[in-house]
Each structure stands twice: as structure tokens, then as C-alpha cells.
VEXROTI-477134 format. One record per atom (N, C-alpha, C, O, CB): residue in three letters; x, y, z; atom name; chain; residue number from 1. Coordinates in steps of 0.02 Angstrom, whole numbers. Glycine has a CB too. Layout:
N
[rec Ala,[X,Y,Z],CA,A,NUM]
...
! end
This chain:
83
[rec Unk,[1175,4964,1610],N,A,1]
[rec Unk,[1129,4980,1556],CA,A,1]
[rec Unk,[1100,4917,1525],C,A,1]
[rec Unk,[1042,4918,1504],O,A,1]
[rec Unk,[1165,5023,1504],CB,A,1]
[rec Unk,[1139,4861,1520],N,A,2]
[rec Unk,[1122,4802,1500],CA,A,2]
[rec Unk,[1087,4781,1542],C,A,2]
[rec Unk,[1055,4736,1513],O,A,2]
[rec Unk,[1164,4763,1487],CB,A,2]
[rec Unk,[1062,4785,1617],N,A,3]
[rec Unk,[1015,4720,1638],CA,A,3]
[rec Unk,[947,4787,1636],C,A,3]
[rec Unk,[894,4761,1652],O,A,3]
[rec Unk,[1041,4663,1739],CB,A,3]
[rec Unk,[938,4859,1621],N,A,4]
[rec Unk,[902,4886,1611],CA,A,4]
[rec Unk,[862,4897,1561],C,A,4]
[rec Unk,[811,4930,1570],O,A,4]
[rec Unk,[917,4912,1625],CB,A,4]
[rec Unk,[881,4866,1488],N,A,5]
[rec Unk,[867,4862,1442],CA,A,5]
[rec Unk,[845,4772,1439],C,A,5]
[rec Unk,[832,4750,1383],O,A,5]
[rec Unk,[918,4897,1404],CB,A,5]
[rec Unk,[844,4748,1471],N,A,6]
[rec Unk,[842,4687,1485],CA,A,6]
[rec Unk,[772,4688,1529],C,A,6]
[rec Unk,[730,4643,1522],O,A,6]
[rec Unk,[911,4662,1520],CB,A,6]
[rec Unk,[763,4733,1569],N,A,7]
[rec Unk,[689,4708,1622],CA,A,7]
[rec Unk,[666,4766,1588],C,A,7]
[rec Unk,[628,4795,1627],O,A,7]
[rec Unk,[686,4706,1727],CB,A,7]
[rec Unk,[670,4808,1519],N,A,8]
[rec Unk,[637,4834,1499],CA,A,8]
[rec Unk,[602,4796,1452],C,A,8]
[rec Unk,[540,4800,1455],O,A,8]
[rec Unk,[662,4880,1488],CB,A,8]
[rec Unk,[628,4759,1408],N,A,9]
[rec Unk,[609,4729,1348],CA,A,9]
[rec Unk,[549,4664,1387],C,A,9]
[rec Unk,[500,4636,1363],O,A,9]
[rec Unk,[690,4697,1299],CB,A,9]
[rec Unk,[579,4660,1448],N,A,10]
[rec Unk,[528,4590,1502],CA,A,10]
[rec Unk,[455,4623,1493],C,A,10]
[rec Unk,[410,4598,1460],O,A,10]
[rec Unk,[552,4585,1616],CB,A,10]
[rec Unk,[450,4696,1536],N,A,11]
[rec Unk,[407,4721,1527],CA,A,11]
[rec Unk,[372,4735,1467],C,A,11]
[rec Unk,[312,4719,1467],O,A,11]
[rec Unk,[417,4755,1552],CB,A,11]
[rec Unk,[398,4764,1412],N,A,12]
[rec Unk,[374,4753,1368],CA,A,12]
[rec Unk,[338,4702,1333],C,A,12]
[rec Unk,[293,4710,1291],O,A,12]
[rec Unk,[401,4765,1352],CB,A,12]
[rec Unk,[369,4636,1360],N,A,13]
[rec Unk,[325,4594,1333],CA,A,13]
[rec Unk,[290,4563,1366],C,A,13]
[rec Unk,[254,4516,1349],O,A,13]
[rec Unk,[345,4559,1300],CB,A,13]
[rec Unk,[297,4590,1429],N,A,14]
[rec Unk,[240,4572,1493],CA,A,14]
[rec Unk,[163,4604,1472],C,A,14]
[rec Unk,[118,4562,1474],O,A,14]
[rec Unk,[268,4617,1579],CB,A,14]
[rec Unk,[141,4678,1449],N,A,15]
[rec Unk,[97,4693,1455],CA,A,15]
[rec Unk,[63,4692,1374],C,A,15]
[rec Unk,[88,4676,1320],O,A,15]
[rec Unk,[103,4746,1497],CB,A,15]
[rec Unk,[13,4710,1387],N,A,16]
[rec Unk,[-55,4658,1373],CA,A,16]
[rec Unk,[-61,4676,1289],C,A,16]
[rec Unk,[-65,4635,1243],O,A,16]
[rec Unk,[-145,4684,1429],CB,A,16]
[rec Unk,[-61,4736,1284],N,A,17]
[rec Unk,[-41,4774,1213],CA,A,17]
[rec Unk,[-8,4758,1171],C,A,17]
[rec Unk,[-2,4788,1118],O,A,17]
[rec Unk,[-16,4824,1215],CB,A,17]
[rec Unk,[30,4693,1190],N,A,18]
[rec Unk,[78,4655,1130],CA,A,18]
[rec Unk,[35,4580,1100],C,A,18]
[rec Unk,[39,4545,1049],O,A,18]
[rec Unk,[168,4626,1173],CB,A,18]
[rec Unk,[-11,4579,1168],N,A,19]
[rec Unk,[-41,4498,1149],CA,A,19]
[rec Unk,[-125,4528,1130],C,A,19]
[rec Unk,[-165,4483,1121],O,A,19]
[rec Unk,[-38,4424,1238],CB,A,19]
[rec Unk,[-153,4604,1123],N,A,20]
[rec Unk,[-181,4610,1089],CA,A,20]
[rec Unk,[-255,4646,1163],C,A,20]
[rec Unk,[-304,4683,1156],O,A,20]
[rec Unk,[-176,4540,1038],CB,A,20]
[rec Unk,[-223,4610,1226],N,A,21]
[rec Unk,[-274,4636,1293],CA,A,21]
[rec Unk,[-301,4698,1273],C,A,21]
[rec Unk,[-289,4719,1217],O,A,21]
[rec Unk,[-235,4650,1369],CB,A,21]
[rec Unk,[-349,4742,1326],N,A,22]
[rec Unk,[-376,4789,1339],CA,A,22]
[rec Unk,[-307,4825,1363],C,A,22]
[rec Unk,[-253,4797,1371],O,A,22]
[rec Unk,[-437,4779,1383],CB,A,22]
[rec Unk,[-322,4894,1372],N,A,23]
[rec Unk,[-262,4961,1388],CA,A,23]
[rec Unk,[-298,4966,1475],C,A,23]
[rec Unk,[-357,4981,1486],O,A,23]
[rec Unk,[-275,5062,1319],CB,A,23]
[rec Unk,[-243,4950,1534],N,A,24]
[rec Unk,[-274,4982,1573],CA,A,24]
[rec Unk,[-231,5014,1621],C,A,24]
[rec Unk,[-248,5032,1678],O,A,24]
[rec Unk,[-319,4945,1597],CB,A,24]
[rec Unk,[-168,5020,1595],N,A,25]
[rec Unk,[-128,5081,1618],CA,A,25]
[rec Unk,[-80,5097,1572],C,A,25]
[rec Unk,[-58,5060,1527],O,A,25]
[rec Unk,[-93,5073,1684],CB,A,25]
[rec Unk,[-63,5156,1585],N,A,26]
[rec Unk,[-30,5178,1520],CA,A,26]
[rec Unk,[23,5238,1580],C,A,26]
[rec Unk,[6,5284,1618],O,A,26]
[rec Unk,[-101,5221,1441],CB,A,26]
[rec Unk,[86,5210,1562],N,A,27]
[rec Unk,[152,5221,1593],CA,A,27]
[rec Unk,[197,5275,1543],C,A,27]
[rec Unk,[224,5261,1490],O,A,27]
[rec Unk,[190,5143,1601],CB,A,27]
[rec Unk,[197,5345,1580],N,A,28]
[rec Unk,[237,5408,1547],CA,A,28]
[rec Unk,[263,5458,1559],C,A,28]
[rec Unk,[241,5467,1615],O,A,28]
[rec Unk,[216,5433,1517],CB,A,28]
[rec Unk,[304,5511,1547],N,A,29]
[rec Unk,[329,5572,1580],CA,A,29]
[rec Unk,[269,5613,1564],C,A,29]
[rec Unk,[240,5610,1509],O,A,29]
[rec Unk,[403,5602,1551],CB,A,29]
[rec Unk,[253,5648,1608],N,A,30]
[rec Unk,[210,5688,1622],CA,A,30]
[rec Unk,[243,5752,1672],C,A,30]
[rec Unk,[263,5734,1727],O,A,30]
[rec Unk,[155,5646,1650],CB,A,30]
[rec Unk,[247,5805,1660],N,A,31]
[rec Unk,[287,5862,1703],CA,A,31]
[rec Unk,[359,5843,1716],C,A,31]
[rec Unk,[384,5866,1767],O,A,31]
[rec Unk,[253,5874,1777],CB,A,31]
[rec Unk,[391,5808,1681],N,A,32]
[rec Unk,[447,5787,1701],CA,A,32]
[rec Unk,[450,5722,1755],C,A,32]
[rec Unk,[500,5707,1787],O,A,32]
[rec Unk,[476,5845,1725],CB,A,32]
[rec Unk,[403,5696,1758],N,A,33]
[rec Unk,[390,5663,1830],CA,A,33]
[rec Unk,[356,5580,1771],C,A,33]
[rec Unk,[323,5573,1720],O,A,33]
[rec Unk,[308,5727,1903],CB,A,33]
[rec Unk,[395,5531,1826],N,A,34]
[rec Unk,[353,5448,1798],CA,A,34]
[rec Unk,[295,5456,1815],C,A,34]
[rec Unk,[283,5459,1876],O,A,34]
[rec Unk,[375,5369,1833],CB,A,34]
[rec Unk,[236,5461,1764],N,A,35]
[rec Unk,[152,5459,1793],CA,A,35]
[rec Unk,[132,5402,1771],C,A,35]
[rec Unk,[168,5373,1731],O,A,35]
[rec Unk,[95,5517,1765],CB,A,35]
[rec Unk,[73,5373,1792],N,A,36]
[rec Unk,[40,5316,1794],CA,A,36]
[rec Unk,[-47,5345,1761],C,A,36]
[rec Unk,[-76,5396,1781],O,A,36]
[rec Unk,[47,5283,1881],CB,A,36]
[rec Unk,[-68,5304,1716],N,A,37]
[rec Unk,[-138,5334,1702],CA,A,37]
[rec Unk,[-179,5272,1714],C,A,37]
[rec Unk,[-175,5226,1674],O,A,37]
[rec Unk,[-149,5368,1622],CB,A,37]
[rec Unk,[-213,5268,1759],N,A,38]
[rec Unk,[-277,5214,1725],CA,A,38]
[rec Unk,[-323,5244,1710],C,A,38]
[rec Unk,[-348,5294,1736],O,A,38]
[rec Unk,[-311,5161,1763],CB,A,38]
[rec Unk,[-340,5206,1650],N,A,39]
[rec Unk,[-381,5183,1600],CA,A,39]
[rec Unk,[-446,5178,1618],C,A,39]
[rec Unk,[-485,5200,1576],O,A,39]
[rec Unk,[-362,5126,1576],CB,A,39]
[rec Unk,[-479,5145,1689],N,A,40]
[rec Unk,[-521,5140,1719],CA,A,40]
[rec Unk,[-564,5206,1761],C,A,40]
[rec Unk,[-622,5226,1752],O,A,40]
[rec Unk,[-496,5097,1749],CB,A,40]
[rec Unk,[-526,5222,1794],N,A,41]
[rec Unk,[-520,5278,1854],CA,A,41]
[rec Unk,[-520,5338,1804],C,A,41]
[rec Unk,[-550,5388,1823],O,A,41]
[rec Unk,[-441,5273,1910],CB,A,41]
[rec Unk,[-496,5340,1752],N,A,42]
[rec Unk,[-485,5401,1699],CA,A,42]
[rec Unk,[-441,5453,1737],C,A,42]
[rec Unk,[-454,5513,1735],O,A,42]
[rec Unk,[-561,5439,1674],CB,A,42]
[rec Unk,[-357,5411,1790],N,A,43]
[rec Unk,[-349,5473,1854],CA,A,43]
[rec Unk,[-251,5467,1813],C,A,43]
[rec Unk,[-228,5418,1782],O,A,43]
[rec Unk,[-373,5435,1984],CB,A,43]
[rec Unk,[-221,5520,1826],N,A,44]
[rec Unk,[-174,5519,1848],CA,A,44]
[rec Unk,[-142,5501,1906],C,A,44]
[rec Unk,[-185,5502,1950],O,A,44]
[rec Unk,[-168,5552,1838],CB,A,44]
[rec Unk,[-85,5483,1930],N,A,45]
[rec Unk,[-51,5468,1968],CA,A,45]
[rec Unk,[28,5488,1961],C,A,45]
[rec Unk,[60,5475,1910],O,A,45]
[rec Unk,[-66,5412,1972],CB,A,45]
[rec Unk,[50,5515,2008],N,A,46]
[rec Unk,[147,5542,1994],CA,A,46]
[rec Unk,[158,5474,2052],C,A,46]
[rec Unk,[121,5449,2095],O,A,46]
[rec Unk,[189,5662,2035],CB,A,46]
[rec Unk,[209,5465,2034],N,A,47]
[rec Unk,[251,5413,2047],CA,A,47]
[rec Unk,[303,5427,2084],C,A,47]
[rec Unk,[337,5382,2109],O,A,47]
[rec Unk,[272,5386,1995],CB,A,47]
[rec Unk,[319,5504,2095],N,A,48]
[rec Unk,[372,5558,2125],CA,A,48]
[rec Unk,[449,5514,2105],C,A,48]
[rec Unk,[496,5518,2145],O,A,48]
[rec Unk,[356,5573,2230],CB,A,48]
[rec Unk,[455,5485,2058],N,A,49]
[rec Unk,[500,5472,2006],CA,A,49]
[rec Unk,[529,5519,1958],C,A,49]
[rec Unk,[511,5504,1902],O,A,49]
[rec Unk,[474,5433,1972],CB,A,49]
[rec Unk,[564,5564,1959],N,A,50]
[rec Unk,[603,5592,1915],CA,A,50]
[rec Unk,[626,5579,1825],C,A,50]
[rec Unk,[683,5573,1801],O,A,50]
[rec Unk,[650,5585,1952],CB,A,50]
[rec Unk,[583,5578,1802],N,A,51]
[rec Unk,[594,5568,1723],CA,A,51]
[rec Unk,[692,5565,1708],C,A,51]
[rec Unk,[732,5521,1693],O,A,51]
[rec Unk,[547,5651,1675],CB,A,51]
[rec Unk,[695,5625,1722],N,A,52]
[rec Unk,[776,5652,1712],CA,A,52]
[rec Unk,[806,5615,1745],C,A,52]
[rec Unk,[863,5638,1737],O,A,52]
[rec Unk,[799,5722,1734],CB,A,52]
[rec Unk,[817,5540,1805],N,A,53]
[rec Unk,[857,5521,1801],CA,A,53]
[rec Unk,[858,5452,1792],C,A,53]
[rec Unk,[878,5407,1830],O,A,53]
[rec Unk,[880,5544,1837],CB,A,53]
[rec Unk,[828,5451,1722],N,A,54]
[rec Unk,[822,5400,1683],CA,A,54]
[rec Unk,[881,5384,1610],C,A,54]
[rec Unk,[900,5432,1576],O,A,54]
[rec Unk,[751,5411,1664],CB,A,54]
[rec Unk,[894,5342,1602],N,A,55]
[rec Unk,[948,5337,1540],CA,A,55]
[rec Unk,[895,5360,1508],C,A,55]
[rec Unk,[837,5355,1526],O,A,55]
[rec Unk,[990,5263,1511],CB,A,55]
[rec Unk,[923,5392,1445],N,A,56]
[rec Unk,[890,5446,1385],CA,A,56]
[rec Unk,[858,5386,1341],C,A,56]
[rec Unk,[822,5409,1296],O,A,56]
[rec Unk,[957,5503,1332],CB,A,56]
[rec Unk,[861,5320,1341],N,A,57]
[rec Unk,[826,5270,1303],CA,A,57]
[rec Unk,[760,5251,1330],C,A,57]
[rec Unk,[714,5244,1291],O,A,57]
[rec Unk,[867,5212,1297],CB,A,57]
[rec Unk,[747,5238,1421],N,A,58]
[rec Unk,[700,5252,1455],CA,A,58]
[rec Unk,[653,5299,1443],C,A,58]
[rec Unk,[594,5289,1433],O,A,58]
[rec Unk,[719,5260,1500],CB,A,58]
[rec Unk,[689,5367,1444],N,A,59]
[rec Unk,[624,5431,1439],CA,A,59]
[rec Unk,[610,5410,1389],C,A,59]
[rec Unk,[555,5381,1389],O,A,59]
[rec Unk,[632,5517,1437],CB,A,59]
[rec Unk,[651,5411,1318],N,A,60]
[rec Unk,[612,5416,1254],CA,A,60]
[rec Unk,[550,5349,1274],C,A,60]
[rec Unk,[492,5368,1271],O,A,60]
[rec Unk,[673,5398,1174],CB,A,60]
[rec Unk,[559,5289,1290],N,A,61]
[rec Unk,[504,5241,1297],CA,A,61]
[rec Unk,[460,5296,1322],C,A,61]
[rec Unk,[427,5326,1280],O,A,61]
[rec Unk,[515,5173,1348],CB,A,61]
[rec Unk,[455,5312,1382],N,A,62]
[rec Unk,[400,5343,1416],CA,A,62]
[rec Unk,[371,5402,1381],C,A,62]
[rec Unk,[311,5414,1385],O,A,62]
[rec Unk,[421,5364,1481],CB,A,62]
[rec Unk,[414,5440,1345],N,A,63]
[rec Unk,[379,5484,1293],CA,A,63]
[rec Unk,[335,5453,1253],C,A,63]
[rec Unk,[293,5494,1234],O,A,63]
[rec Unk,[423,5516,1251],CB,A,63]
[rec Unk,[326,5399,1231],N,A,64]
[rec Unk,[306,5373,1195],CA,A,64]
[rec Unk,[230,5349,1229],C,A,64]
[rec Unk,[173,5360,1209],O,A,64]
[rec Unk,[356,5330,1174],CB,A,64]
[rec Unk,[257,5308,1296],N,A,65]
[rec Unk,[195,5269,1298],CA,A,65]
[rec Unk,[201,5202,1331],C,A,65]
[rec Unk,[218,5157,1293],O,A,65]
[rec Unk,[170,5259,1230],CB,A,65]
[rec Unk,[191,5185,1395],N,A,66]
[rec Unk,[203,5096,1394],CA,A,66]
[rec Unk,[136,5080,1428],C,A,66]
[rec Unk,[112,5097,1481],O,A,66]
[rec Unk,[283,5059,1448],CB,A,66]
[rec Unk,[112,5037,1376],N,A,67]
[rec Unk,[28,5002,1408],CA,A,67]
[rec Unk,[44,4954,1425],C,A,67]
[rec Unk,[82,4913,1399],O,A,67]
[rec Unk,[-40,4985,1363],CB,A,67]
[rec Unk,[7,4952,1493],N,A,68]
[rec Unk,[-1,4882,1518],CA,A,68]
[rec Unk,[-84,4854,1541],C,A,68]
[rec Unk,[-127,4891,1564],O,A,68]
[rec Unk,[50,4880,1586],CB,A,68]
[rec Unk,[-91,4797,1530],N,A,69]
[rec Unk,[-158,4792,1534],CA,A,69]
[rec Unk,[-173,4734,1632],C,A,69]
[rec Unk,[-226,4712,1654],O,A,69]
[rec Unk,[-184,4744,1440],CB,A,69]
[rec Unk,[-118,4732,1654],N,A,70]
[rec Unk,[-117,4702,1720],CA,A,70]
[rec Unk,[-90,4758,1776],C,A,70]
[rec Unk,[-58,4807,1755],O,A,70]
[rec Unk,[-68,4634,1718],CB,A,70]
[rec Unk,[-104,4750,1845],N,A,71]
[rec Unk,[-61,4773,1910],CA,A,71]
[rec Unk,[9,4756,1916],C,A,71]
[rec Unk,[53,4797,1927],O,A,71]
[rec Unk,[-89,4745,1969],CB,A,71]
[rec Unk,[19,4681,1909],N,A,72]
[rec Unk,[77,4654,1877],CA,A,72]
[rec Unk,[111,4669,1839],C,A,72]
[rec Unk,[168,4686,1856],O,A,72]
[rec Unk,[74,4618,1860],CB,A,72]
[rec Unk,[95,4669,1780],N,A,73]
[rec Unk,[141,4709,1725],CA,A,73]
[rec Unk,[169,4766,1775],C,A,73]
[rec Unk,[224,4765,1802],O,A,73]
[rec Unk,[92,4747,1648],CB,A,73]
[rec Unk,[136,4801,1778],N,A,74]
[rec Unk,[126,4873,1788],CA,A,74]
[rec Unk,[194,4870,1836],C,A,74]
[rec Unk,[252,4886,1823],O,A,74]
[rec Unk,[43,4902,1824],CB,A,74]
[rec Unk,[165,4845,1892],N,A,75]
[rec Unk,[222,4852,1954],CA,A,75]
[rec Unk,[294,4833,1917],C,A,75]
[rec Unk,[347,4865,1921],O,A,75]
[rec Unk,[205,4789,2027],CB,A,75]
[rec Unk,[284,4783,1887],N,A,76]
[rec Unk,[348,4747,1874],CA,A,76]
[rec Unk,[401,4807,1830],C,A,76]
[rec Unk,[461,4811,1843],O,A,76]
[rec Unk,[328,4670,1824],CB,A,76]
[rec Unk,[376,4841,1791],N,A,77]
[rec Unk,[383,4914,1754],CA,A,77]
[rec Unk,[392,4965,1779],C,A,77]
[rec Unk,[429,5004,1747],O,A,77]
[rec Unk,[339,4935,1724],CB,A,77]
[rec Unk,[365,4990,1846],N,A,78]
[rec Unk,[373,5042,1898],CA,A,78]
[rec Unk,[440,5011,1934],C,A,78]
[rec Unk,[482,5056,1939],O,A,78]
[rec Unk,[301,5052,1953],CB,A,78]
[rec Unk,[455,4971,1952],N,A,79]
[rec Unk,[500,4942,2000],CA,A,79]
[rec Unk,[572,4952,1943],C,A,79]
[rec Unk,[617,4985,1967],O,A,79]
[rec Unk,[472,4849,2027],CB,A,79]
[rec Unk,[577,4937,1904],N,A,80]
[rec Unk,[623,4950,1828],CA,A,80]
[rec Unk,[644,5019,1828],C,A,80]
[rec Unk,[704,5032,1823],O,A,80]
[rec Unk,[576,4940,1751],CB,A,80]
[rec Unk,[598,5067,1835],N,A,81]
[rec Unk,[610,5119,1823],CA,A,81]
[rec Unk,[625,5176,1859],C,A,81]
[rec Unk,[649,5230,1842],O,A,81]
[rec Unk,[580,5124,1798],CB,A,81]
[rec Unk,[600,5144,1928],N,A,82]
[rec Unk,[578,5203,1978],CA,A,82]
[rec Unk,[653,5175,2051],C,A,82]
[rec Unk,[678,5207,2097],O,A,82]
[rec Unk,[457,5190,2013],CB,A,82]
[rec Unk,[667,5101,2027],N,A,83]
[rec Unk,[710,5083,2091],CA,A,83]
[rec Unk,[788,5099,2075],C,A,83]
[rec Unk,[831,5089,2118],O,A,83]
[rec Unk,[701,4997,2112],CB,A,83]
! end
């Protein structure tokens, strides 16, 4: 739980929304499922990631919301969550 809360908080301060960037994906549970939105494309994406088998501190993030304004960010955040 500790090195997960650890490449969570990375991410967090990886994407762009903390240093003030543009929004160009926005990372969340959607149907129960990790979805991906860009911002650009105006598209969804499922991730075929399972929300539910996430520690309950994870979903709540994703209930919420995680912007990232890079591919990078992004991946680095999917890989956290989804591996």
C-alpha cells in the first residue's frame, strides 16, 4: 500500500493541473471500469481495468478525477493503477 500511495502522489504531481497546464486527459471510474477521457478527441476510452480491484483510497481518487495534461503523465498513472 505504501509504494502505491507513493507512485500515486508521483503522478499527482506529474500532471499538468498542479503547475496550472491545459486538461487533456482526465482519469476515472466510469461503469465500474478505469476510463480515460481526452479532452481533445471529446472520446472515452475503458481501460478494461476493474475499478473494484483497486484499494478503496484509489477509487475514491478516481471518483474524483485525475487530470493530466501529458501522454506521459497519463501512462505513468495507468501503469499505477491498472498493473
Amino acid at each position: 500500500m505504501r509504494r502505491f500511495s507513493v507512485v500515486l502522489l508521483l503522478c499527482v504531481l506529474l500532471t499538468g493541473a498542479a503547475q496550472g497546464a491545459s486538461v487533456r486527459y482526465i482519469l476515472r471510474e466510469r461503469s465500474g471500469m478505469v476510463c480515460v477521457y481526452d479532452a481533445q478527441s471529446g472520446v472515452w476510452q475503458d481501460t478494461s481495468c476493474p475499478a473494484a480491484s483497486l484499494p478503496r483510497a484509489a477509487r475514491a481518487e478516481l471518483l474524483r478525477g485525475l487530470v493530466f495534461s501529458s501522454p506521459d503523465a497519463l501512462t505513468s498513472a495507468l501503469e499505477a493503477y491498472c498493473s
